[in-house]
N, C-alpha and C positions, 0 to 999 in steps of 0.2 A: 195116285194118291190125290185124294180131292185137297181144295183150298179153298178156304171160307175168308170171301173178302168183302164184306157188307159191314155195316156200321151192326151194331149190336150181336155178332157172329160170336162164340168160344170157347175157349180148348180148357179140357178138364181132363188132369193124369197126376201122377207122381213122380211124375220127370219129365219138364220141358225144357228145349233145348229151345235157345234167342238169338238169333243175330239179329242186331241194326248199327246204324250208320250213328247213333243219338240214342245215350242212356240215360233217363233221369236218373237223378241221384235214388237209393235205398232206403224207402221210408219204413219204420215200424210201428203197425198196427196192432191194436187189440184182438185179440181172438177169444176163445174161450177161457173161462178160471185166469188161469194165471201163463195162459201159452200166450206168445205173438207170433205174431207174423211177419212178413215180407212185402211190398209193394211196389212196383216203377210200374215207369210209362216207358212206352218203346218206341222210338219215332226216324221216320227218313228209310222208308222202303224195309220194314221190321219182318221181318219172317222166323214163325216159329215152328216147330215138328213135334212130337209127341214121341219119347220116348219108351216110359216104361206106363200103359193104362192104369188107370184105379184098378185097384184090387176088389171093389166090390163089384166092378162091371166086370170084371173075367171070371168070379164064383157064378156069380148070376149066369152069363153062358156055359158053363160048364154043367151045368145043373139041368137044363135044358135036353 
């Protein structure tokens, strides 16, 4: 499994799974109309995985 460890590197899915050492607190952001969102920071050796892809990148493969 590759690991993206570069300053501006990132993961985009519908289920990320987070471990670290240092969680910022849960900030909530504006999104779209009337939805929010979610926000931290992850810090002191953070590692994330990807569990479930976007749904629009696995139609797009499949179509293929």
């Amino acid at each position: 499994m590759p690991e993206y460890r570069n300053p501006g590197d990132a993961l985009r899915g519908d289920k990320i799974t987070v471990q670290a050492f240092k969680i910022a607190p849960v900030r909530v952001m504006q999104r779209s109309g009337s939805h929010k969102g979610h926000f931290t920071t992850l810090r002191k050796n953070a590692y994330c995985v990807i569990d479930i892809p976007l749904k629009v990148v696995l139609d797009k493969k499949l179509q293929k």
